[in-house]
N, C-alpha and C positions, 0 to 999 in steps of 0.2 A: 906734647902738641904735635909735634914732629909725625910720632906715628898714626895718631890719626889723622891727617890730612894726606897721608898718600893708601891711607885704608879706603878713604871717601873717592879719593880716583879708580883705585882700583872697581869701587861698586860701581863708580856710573860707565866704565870701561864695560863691566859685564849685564849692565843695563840694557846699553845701545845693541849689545848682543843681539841676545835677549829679543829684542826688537824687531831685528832685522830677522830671526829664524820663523817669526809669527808673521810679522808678513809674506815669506815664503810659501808656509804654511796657507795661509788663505789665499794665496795666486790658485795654488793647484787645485783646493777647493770648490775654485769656480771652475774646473775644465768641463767642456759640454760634452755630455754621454746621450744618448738618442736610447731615446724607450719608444717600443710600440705595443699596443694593443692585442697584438695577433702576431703569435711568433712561427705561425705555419696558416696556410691558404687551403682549402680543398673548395672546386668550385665544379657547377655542374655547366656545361655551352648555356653562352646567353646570361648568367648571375652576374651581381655587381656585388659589391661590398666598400663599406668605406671603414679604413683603419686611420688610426690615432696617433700620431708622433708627441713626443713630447722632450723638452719642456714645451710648454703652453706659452703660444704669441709668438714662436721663431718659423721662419722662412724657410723648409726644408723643399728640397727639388728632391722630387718623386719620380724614377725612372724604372724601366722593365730592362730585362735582358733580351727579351723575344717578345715586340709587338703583336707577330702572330699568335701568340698564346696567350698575353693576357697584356691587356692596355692600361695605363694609371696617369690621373690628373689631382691636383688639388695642391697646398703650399703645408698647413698643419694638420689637414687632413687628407690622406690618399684614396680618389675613389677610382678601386681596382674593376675592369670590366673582363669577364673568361668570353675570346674571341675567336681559341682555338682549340684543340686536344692536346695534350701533353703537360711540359715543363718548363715551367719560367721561373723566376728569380724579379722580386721587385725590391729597388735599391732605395733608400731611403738616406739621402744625404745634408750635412749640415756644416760645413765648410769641408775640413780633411777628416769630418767623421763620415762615419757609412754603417749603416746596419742594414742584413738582405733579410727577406721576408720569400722564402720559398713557396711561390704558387704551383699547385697541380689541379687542370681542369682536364674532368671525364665525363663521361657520358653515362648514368644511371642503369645499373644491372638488376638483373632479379633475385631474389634473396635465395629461392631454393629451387629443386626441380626435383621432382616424383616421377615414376614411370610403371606402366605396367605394361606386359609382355604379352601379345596378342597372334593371331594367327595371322602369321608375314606383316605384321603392322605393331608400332609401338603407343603408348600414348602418353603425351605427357604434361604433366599437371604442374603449372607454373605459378610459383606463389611471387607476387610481387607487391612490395609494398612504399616503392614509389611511385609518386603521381607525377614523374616528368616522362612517362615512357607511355612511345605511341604506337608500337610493333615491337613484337619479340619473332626473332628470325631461330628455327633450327635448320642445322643442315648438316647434311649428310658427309663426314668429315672426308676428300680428296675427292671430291666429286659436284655436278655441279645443281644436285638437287638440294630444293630446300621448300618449308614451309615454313608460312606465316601467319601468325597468330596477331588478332588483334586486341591489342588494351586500352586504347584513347584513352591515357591519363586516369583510371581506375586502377584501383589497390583489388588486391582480394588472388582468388586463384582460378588460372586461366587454361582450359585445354586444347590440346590440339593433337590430331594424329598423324603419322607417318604411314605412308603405307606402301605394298609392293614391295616388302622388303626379302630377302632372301634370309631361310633359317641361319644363324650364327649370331656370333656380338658383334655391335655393329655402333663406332664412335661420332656422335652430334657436337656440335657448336653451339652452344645456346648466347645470340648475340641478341642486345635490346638495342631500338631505334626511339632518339628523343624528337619535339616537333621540327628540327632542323636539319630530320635526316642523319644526324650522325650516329658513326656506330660504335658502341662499346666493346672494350676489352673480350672477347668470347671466353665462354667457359665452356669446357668439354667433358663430357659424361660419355658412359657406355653402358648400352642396353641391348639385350636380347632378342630378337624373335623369334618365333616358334612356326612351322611348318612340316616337308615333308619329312625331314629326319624323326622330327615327334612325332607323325603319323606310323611312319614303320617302324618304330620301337613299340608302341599300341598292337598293331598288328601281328611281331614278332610274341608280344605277351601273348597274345590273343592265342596265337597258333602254341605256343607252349605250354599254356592252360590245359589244351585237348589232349584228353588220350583214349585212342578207340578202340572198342574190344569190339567179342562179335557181330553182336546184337544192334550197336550201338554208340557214342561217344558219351566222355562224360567232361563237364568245363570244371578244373579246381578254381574255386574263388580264393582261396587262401592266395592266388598268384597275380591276383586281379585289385590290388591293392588301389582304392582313388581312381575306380574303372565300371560304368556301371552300365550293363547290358539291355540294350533297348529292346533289342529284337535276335531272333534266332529263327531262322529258315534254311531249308535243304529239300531237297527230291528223297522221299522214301523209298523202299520196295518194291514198293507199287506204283512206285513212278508217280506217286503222288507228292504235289504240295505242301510241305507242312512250314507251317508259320507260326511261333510260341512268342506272345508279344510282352515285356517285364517282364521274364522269367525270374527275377529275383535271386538269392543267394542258394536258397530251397532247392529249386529245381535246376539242379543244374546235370540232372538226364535224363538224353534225348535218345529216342531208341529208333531202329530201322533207316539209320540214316545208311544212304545209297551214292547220295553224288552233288555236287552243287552248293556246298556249304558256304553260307553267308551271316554273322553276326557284326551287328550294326551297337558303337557303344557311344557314351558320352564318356569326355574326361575334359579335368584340367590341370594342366602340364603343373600349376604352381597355387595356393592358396588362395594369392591375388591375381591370376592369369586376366586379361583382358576378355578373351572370350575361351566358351565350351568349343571341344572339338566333337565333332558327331565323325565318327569315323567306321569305312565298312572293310570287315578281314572277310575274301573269300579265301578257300581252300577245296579242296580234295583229299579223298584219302591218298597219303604218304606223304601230304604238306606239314601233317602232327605225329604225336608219338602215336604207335600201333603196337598193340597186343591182340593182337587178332590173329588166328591161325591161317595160313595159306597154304591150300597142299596143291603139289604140283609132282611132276613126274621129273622133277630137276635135282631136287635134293630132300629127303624126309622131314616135315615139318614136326616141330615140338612146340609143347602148347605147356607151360607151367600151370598147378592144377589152381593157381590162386588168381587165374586169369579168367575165372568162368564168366558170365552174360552178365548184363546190368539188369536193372530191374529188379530187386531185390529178390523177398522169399517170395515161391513159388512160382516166378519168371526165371531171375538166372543160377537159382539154387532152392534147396528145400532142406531145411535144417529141424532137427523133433526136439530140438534143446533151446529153445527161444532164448530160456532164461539167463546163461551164460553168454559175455560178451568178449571177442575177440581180442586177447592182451594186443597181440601186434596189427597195430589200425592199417596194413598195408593201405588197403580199398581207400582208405581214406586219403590217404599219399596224395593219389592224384584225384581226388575229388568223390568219388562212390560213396558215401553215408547211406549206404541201404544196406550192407552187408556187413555189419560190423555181429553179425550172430554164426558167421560160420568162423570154423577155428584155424584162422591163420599162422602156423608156427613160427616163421622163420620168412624175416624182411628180405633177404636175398632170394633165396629161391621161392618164394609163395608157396611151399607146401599147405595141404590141408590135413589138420589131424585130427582122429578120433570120430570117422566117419563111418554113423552109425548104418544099422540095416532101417533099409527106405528111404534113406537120404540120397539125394542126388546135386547134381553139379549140371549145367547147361553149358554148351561151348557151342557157336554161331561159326562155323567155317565158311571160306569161302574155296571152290574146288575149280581150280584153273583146268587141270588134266583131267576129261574124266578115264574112268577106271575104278584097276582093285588096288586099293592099299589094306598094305599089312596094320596091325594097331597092336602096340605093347602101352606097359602102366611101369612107370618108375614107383614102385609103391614099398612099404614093408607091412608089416605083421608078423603078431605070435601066434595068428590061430589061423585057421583053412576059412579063407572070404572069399564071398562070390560077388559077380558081378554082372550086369545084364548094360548093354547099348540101347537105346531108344533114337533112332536115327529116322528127322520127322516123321518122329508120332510111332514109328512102328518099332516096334520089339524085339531083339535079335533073341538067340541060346545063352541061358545061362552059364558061366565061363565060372572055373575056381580057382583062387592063388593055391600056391603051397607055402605053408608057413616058413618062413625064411629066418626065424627067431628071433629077433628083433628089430622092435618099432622103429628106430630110426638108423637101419642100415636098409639104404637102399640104394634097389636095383633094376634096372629095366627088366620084369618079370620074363617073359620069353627066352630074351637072348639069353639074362641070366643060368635058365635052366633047358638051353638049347631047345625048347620047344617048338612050336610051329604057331605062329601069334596066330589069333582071330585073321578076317579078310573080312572086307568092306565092302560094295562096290556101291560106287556114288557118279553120280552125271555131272557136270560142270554148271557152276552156279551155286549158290546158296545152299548150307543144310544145317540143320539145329542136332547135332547129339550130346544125347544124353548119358552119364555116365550115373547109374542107377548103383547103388551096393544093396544086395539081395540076403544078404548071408553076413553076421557078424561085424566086425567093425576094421580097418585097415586106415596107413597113413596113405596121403599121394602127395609124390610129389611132381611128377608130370607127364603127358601123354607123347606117343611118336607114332604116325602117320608117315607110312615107307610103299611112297608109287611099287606094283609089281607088276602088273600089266595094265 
């Protein structure tokens, strides 16, 4: 009996326990923890909002960190009002509890911006797709220009252009203004314009397009890539006017040109460029490449024989083998497609080879000095070839190599074999000769014109 009555003490001993650790338990149970709604704030100038404390029915005191940024009233509910731009903190307190509610209010930006690159001007296409924005401002980034675009409160995409500007890149601000006048955070882009730098790299193509022989120039388009020629005028010969309007890819020679050269083109600098440039190259001769002979009594002019006249067969050459076409396309290098029937050997030096009897070559001098010049042929051959001048229009003596035994060893024939070359004599100004072969066949590969008196 004994030991059960101090077993029964001991239980209700660990009963009261027992008791007192459950009541514990349920004290802490009830400690108050603050729940809200909205555990972050984003607000635009001028929005209110109203967040949620809880539990539900207590008396929480609703304060801001900064007035100026955002205001709040209410006891279980906070209604928050955005009064400024920036950063604030709204406190939410319930005796020694506190939970913050980080508000930030801004001013409404626009989603994207486009641009395209125009002559001294940019443009730019603003997509915005909120309706609290009543201006979008660009401006010219450390400077005190700007434009303004209007959006009263419309979505959609809005443009506006910059202009006056100098070729280079060139940094903008793109800031939006809500109905309160304030201004948002700016974003900064860089855009392009186009002007005189683009104009004279056009021009610089233009001029290294050209290359002039005697008669003539010829424009390579293969150089003219995204460049398209409106017009082409120059003073002829004759001191005439010529004006070839489209000339196209086709034609691109132009013969008897004299002085005054002017081609007018369109291009655009980029795919989406803002605008065409209509741009005009003058020149002169010696503004382009020249393959043109000049003799002068200063130093003996050489003329390569693959530099003869434009204008194809029977202008600036006459070839009896049509059917055969010129493995090495020099002519075509710089733009000539008319001459691809006479037989160009050799890209470096233009030789012509396997020139038959009656074929002839044209070459368009111009003769600074007048006077006698001496004339040799850097030529070869295996057999005795002749050769006749036709020096405008008229006919000199028929002249003979000596076979030198092979075709492609050459020599200035004269000097070569101490002779006494041909003599000329020509008046200053323009002359067309012709280098005629009368007799057999012979390579050349270029002519010299040596002032003697």
């Amino acid at each position: 009996m004994r030991i059960i009555h101090v077993s029964n003490w001991i239980c209700m001993i660990f009963l009261c326990f027992f008791a007192l650790a459950c009541n514990d338990v349920k004290e802490n149970d009830l400690e108050k923890v603050i729940y809200v709604n909205s555990s972050s704030v984003k607000l635009f100038f001028g929005d209110e909002i109203q967040i949620k404390a809880s539990p539900v029915g207590e008396n929480f005191e609703w304060t801001t960190e900064d007035p100026e940024i955002a205001t709040v009233t209410g006891t279980g509910i906070g209604l928050v009002k955005a009064v400024g731009i920036g950063e604030t903190n709204i406190i939410v307190s319930l005796g020694a509890d506190r939970t913050l509610i980080p508000v930030t209010v801004s001013v409404p930006v626009v989603d994207s911006v486009g641009m395209k690159s125009g002559k001294e001007r940019i443009q730019f296409d603003v997509k915005v797709l909120s309706d609290r924005i009543k201006t979008i401002r660009v401006t010219l980034k450390n400077t005190d220009r700007s434009v303004d675009i209007d959006v009263n409160y419309q979505t959609g995409i809005f443009t506006g252009y910059f202009e006056n500007l100098s070729e280079s890149n060139h940094t903008f601000l793109i800031t939006s203004f809500d109905k309160f006048d304030n201004e948002s955070v700016p974003m900064e882009i860089v855009g392009y314009a186009y002007g005189s730098i683009y104009e004279k790299s056009i021009q610089d193509r233009i001029k290294a397009s050209i290359t002039e022989l005697g008669n003539g120039f010829v424009i390579n388009p293969t150089n003219l890539s995204g460049i398209t020629i409106l017009e082409v005028s120059y003073i002829d010969r004759n001191d005439t006017q010529v004006t070839v309007e489209s000339p196209g890819v086709a034609a691109t020679t132009f013969l008897g040109f004299k002085k005054d050269l002017k081609i007018t083109t369109s291009s655009l600098p980029d795919p989406l460029s803002l605008d065409v440039f209509e741009i005009e190259t003058t020149a002169q001769s010696g503004d382009f490449a020249s393959k043109k002979g000049i003799l002068s009594a200063v130093a003996p002019c050489e003329i390569y024989a693959g530099d003869f006249d434009l204008g194809g067969e029977n202008v600036g050459y006459h070839d009896t083998n049509t059917s055969t076409v010129s493995q090495l396309l020099y002519r075509r290098g710089f733009g000539d497609y008319q001459s691809d029937w006479v037989n160009i050997q050799n890209n470096a030096h233009q030789n012509v080879g396997g020139i038959a009897k009656d074929e002839w070559l044209s070459y368009t001098v111009t003769v600074k000095d007048a006077g006698t010049y001496e004339f040799d042929v850097k030529m070869s051959t295996s057999g005795v070839s002749k050769y006749k001048l036709i020096i405008d229009g008229v006919e000199t003596q028929e002249y003979a190599y000596t076979n030198n035994g092979a075709y492609h060893d050459y020599a200035y024939h004269y000097e070569k074999y101490n002779l006494a070359p041909p003599t000329i004599s020509l008046t200053a100004g323009e002359h067309q000769i012709k280098y005629l072969t009368t007799a057999t066949g012979l390579n050349l590969m270029a002519f010299k014109f040596t002032y003697k008196e």
